[in-house]
VMD Tcl script that draws the C-alpha trace (Angstrom):
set ca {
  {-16.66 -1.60 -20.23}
  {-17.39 -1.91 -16.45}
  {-17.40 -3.74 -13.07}
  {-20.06 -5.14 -11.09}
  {-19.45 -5.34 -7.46}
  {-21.30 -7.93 -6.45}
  {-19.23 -8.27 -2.78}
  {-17.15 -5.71 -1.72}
  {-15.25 -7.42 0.69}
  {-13.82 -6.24 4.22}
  {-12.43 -2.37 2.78}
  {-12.00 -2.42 -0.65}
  {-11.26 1.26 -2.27}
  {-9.96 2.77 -5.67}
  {-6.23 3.78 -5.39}
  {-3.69 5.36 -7.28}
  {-0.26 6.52 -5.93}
  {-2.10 9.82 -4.18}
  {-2.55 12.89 -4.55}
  {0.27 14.89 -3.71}
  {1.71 18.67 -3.20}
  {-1.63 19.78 -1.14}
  {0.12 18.65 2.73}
  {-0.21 22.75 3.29}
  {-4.45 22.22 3.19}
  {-3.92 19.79 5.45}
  {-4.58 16.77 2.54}
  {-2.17 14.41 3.10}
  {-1.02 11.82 -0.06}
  {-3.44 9.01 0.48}
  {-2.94 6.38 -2.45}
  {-1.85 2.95 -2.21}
  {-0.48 1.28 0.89}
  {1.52 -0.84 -1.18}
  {2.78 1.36 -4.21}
  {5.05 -1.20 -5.05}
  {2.43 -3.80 -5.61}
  {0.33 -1.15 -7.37}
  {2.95 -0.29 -9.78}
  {3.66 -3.81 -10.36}
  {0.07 -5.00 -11.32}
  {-0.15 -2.13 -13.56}
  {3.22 -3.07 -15.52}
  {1.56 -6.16 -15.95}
  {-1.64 -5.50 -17.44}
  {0.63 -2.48 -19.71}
  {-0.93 0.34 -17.27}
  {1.14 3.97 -16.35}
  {1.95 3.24 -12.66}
  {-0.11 5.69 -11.31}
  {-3.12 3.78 -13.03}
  {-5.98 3.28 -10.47}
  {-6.73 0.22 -8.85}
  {-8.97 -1.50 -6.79}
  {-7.28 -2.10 -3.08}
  {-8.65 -4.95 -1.15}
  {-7.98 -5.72 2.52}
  {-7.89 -8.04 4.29}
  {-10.68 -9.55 2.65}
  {-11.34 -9.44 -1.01}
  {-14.30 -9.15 -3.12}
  {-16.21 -10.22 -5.77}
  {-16.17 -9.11 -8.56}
  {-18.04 -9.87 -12.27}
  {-16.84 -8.40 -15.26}
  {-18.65 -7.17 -18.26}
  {-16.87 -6.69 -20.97}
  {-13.47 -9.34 -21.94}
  {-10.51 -7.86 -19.91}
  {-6.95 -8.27 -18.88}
  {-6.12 -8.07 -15.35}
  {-3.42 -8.94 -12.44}
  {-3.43 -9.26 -8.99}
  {-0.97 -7.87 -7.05}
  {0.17 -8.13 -3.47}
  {-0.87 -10.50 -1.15}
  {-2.67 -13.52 -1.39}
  {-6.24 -13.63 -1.16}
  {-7.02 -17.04 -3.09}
  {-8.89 -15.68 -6.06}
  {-10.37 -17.57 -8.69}
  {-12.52 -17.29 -11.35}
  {-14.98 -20.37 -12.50}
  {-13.05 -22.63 -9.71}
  {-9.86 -21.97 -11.27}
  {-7.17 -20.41 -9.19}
  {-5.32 -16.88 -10.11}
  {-2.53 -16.68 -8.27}
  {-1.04 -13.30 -7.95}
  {1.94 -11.50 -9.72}
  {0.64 -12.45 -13.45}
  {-1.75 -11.44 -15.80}
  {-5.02 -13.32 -16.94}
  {-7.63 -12.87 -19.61}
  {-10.78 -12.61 -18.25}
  {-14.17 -13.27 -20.31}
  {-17.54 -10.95 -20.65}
  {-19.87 -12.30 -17.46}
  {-17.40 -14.28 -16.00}
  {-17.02 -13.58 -12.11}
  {-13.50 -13.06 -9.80}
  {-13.98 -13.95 -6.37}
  {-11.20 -13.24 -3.83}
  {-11.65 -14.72 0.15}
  {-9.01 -14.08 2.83}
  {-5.80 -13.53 2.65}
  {-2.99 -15.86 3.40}
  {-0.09 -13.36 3.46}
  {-0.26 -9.96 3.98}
  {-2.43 -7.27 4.27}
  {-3.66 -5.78 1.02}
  {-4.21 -7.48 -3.18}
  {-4.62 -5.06 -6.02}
  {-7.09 -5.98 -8.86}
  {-5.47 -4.12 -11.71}
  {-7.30 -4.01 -14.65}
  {-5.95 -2.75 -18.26}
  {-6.84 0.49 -19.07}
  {-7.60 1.54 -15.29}
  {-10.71 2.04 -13.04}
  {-12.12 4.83 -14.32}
  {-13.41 7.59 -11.59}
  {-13.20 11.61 -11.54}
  {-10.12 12.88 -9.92}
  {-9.85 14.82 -7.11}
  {-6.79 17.47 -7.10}
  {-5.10 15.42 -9.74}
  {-5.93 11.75 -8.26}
  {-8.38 8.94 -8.44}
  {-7.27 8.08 -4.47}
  {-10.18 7.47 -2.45}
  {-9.48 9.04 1.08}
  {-11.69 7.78 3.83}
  {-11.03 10.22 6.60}
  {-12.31 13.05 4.09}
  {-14.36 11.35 2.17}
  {-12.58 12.42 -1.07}
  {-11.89 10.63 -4.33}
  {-12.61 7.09 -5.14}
  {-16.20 6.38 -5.36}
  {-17.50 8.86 -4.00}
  {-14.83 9.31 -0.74}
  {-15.63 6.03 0.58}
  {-14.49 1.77 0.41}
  {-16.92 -0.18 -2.02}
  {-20.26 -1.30 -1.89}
  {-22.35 -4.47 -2.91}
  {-24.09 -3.20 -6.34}
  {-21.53 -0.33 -7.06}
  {-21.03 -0.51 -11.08}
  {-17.00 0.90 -11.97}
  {-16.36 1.94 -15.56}
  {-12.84 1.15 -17.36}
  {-10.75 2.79 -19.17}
  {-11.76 2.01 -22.47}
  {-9.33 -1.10 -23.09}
  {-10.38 -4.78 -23.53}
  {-8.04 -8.03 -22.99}
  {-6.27 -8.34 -26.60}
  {-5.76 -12.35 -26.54}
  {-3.15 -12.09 -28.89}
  {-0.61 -9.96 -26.80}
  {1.73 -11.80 -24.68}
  {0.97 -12.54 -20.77}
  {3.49 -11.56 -18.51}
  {4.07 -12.76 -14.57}
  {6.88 -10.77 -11.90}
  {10.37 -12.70 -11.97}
  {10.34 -14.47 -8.29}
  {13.72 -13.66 -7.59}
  {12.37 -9.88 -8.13}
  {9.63 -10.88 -5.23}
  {12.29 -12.02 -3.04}
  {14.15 -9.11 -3.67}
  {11.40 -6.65 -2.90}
  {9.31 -8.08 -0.11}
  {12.69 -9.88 1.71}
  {11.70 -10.33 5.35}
  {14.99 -8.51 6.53}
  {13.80 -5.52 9.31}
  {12.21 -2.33 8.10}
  {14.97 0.44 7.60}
  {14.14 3.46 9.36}
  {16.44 6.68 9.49}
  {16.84 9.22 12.23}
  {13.80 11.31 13.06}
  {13.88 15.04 13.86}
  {13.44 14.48 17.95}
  {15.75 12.01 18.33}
  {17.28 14.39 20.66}
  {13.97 14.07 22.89}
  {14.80 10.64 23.67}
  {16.97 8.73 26.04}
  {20.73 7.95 24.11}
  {19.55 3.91 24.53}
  {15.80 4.93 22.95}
  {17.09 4.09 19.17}
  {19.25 1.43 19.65}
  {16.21 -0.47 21.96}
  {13.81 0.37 18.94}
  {15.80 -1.38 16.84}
  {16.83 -4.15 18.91}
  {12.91 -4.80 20.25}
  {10.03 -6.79 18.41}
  {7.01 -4.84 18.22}
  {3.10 -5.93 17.43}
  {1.22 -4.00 15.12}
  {-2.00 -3.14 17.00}
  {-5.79 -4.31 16.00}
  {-6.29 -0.02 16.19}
  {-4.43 0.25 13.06}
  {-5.70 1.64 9.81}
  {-4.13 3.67 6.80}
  {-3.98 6.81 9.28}
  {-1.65 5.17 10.87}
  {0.01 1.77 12.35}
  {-0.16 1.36 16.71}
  {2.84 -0.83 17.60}
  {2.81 -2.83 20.93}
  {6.44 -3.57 22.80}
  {8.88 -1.59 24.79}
  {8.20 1.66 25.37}
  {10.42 4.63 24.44}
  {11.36 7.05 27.30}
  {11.47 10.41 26.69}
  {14.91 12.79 28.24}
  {13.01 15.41 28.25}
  {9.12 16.40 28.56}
  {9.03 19.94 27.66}
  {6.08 20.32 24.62}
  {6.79 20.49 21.37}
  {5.08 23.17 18.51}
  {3.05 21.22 16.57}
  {4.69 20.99 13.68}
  {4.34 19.09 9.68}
  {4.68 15.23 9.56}
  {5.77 13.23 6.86}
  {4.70 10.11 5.55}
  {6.16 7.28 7.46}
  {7.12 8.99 10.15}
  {7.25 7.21 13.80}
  {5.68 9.21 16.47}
  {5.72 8.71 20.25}
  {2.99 9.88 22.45}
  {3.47 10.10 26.25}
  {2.68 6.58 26.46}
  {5.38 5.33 24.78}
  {4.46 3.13 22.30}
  {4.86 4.17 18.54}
  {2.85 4.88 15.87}
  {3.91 4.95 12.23}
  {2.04 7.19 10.68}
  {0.68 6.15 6.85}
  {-1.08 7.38 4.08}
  {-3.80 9.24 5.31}
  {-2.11 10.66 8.43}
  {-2.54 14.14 9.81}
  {-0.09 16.44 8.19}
  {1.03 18.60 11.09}
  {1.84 16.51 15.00}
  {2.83 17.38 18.34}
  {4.46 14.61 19.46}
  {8.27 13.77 18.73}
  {9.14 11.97 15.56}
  {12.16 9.26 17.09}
  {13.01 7.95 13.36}
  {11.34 8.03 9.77}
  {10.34 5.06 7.63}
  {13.29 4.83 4.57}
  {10.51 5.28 1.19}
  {11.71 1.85 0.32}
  {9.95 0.22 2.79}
  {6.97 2.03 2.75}
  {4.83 -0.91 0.60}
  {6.38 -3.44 3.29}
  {4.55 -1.36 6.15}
  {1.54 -1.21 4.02}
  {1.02 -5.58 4.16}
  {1.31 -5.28 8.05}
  {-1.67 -7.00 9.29}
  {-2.89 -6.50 13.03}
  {-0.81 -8.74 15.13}
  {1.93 -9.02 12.71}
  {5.70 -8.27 14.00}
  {7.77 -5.99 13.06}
  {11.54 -5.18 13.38}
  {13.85 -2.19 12.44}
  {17.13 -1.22 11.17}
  {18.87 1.88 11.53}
  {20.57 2.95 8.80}
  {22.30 6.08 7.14}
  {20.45 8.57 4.49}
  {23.10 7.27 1.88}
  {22.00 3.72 2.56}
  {17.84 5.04 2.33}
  {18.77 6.49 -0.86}
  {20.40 3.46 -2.17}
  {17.99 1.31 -1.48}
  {15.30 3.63 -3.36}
  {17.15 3.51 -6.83}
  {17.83 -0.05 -6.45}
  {14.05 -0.67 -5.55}
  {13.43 1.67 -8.84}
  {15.77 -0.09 -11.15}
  {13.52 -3.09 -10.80}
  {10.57 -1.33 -10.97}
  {10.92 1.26 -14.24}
  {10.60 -1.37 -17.10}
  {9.68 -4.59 -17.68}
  {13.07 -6.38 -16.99}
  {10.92 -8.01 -13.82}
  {8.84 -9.76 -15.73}
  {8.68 -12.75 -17.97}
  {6.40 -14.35 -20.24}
  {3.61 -16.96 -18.23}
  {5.00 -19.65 -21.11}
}
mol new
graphics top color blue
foreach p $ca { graphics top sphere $p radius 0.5 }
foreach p [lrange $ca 0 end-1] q [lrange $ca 1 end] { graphics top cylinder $p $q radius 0.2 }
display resetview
């Protein structure tokens, strides 16, 4: 019941939904830049949501299986196929002992989960299979695929006689809309000019080839600072959008540094987190201010969809 990597593509890695509760040794969550995606790949091959993956970016693999399995690829598209015949994402195949899934670039966004019934199965690391890069913890062995790497499952094979099941596309629409990311007000705000907010959210800004999952550079107008007294360095959160004296903002992401000197302007809401993760470089990006009572709305709406399988239907 295993894997071959026979490609790895550009940075593939094992992910869960992170590890989290350890941000006071300095680990920060790590896991999926997409969690939606994630969760929805694993609801279609019956996986727990927290059921470890294989996160390709960018580029995909290739991939030959072993054993008969079901799987589902979530998230962007990379134009997979298997035996010149094309998976598209959001549904669940059968796949065949030997047969090989090759995925090229993508045409979308920025990351495709290969989700696999039963899981990728790998040690875990303070109560994760994650893989974090800037450590080197988790995954296979702290570090993105390589050509030859073997991956055991978890012990399931693809039961042809179960049902296959696809996401609803007006559940698609809902989740990955193209409206601006919602962001809410950061802890500096106060450090900022009274215009800085309202320009961040009336600007376009580029997301920067020196982007990774520590963190997202943005390119456009820069925020001025009122006032540029230091600040004690002090705990960041996940999503959180810094500005350095240069101006520009960063958001950070799931591997960023727990604890940050520079001023925090305005916060990611949590349900747009997995729209932040398919940034590519180059891509633009908007934002939206809105109230905590909006965030929090959005969140249980985003988990209504996501808790059962009332977002899927059957492939026929």
């Amino acid at each position: 019941m295993a894997i071959s990597v026979i490609t790895p593509g550009f940075l593939t890695t094992i992910q869960d939904l992170g590890r989290f509760h350890h941000a006071h040794l300095g680990i920060s969550p790590s896991g999926a830049a997409d969690p939606v995606s994630l969760r929805l790949g694993n609801l279609l091959v019956s996986n727990p949501p927290d059921t470890a993956a294989l996160e390709m970016t960018l580029v995909g693999g290739a991939f030959r299986f072993e054993s008969p399995a079901r799987i589902a690829l979530a998230g962007s598209d990379f134009g997979a196929s298997i035996d010149n015949h094309a998976l598209p994402p959001w549904q669940a195949f059968l796949v065949k002992a030997g047969q090989l899934l090759q995925c090229g670039q993508t045409k979308s966004g920025a990351r495709c989960y290969l989700c696999v019934e039963g899981g990728i199965s790998v040690p875990r690391v303070l109560s994760s299979s994650s893989t974090q890069l800037i450590t080197g913890m988790g995954g296979a062995d702290g570090r993105a695929l390589r050509a030859g790497d073997h991956l055991s499952l978890g012990g399931r094979t693809g039961d042809p006689h179960r049902p296959l099941w696809r996401v609803k596309k007006q559940v698609l629409d809902s989740l990955f809309s193209d409206r601006p990311v919602g962001i809410t007000r950061g802890p500096q705000r106060d450090f900022f000019d009274d215009d800085a907010l309202t320009d961040l959210c009336a600007s376009l800004y580029v997301v920067k080839e020196a982007s990774n999952r520590m963190g997202l550079r943005l390119s456009g107008p820069k925020l001025e600072r009122s006032t540029h007294e230091d600040m004690i360095t002090e705990g960041a959160s996940l999503g959180a959008i810094q500005v350095p004296p240069d101006g520009e903002p960063i958001i950070l992401f799931v591997e960023h540094p727990t604890t940050g000197g520079y001023p925090k302007i305005a916060n990611v809401v949590t349900a747009d987190i997995h729209r932040v993760g398919q940034l590519r470089p180059r891509d633009e990006v908007r934002f939206e201010l809105i109230p905590l009572s909006e965030a929090i709305h959005r969140l249980a709406e985003q988990e209504a969809l996501l808790v059962n399988q009332r977002c899927l239907e059957p492939t026929s």
